[in-house]
C-alpha positions as CSV (number, residue, x, y, z in Angstrom):
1,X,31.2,-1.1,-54.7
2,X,32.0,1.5,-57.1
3,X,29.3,3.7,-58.7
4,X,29.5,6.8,-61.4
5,X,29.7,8.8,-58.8
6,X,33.3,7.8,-58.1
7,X,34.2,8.4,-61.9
8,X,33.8,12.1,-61.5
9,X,35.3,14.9,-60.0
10,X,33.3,16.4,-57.0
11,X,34.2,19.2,-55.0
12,X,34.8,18.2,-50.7
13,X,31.7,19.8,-50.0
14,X,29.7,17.1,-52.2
15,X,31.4,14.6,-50.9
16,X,30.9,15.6,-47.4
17,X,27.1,16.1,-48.3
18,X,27.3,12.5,-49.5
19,X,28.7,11.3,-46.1
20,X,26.3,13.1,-43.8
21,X,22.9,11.6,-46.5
22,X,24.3,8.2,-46.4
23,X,25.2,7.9,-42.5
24,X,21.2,9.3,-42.2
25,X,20.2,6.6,-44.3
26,X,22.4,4.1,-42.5
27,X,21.0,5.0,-39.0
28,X,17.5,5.7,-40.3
29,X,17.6,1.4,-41.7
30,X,19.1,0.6,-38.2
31,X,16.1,1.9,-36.2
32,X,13.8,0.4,-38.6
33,X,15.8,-3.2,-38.3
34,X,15.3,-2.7,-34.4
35,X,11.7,-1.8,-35.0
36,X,11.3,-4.9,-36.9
37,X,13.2,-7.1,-34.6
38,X,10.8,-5.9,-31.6
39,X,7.9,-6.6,-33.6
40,X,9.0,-10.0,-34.3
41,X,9.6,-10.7,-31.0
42,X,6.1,-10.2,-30.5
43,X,4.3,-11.8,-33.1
44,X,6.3,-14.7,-32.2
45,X,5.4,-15.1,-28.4
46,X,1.9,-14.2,-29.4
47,X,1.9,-17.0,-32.2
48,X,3.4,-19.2,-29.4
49,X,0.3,-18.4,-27.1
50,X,-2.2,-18.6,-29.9
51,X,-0.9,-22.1,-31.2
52,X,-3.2,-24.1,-28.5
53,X,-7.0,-22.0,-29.1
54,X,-6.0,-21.5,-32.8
55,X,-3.3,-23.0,-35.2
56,X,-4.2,-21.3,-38.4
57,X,-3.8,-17.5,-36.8
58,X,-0.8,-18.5,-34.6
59,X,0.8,-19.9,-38.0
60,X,0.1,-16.4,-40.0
61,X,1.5,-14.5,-37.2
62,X,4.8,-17.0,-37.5
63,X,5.0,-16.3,-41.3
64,X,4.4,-12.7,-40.4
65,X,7.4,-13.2,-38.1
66,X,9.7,-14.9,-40.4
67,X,9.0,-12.0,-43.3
68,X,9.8,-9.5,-40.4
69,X,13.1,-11.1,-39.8
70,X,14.4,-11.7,-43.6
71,X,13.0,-7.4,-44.3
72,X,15.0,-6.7,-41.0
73,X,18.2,-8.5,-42.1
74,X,17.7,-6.7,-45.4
75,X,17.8,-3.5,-43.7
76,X,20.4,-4.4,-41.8
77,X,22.6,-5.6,-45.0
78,X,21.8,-2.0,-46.3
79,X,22.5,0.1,-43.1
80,X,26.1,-1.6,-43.2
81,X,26.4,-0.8,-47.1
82,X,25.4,2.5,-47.0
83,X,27.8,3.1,-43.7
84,X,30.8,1.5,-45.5
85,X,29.9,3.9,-48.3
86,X,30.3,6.4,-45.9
87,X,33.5,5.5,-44.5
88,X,35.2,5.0,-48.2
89,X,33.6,9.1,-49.2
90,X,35.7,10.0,-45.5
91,X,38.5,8.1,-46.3
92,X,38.7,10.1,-50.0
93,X,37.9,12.9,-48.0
94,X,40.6,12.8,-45.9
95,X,43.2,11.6,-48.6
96,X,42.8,15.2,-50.5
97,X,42.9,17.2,-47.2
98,X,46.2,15.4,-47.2
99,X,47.2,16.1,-50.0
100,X,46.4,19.3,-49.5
101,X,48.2,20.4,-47.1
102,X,51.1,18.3,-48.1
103,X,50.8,20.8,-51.0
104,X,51.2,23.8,-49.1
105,X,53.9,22.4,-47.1
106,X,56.2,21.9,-50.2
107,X,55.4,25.0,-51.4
108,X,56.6,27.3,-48.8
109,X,59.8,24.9,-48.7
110,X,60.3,25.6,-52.2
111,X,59.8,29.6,-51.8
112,X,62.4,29.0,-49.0
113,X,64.8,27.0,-51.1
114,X,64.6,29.7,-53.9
115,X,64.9,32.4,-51.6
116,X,68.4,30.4,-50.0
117,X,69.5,30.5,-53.4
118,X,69.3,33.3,-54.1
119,X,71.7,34.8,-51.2
């Protein structure tokens, strides 16, 4: 789940850019899978009420359902993707602010350790 991105250095501001776009995206494909599972719903109990006065519409709005359902599971599918995308940006996110400040720390132990040297 790699992509060029990955293979280049980007500052914690781009990554953190990244992370807010793709968790937008993510929730943006969630209401449209809920959208589309409503509106299966309906076509459904309206192709179940149909069936008796007229087969050939109540089949059409069945197909119509069963599209619904495999573009809503697709949307689904990509809401989780682009949230685990997410998540792995954070977790590189956080890794550097570790980093970091794990810098800093050992620095000012080693300006103290030079310093208790020196006396």
């Amino acid at each position: 789940m790699f992509s060029e991105r990955d293979l280049i250095e980007r500052s914690v501001e781009d990554m953190s850019s990244e992370v807010k776009d793709l968790m937008a995206e993510s929730k943006r494909l969630r209401e449209e899978y809920e959208a589309a599972v409503q509106r299966e719903e309906e076509l459904r109990r309206e192709s179940v009420e149909t069936r008796p006065k007229d087969a050939e519409t109540a089949e059409m709005l069945w197909q119509e359902a069963e599209k619904l359902h495999e573009d809503g599971r697709e949307m689904l599918r990509l809401s989780m993707e682009k949230k685990l995308r997410a998540a792995e940006v954070q977790h590189r996110i956080d890794v550097h602010d570790q980093i970091e400040s794990l810098d800093k720390s050992y620095e000012d132990i080693w300006k103290k350790a030079v310093k208790a040297g020196r006396n």
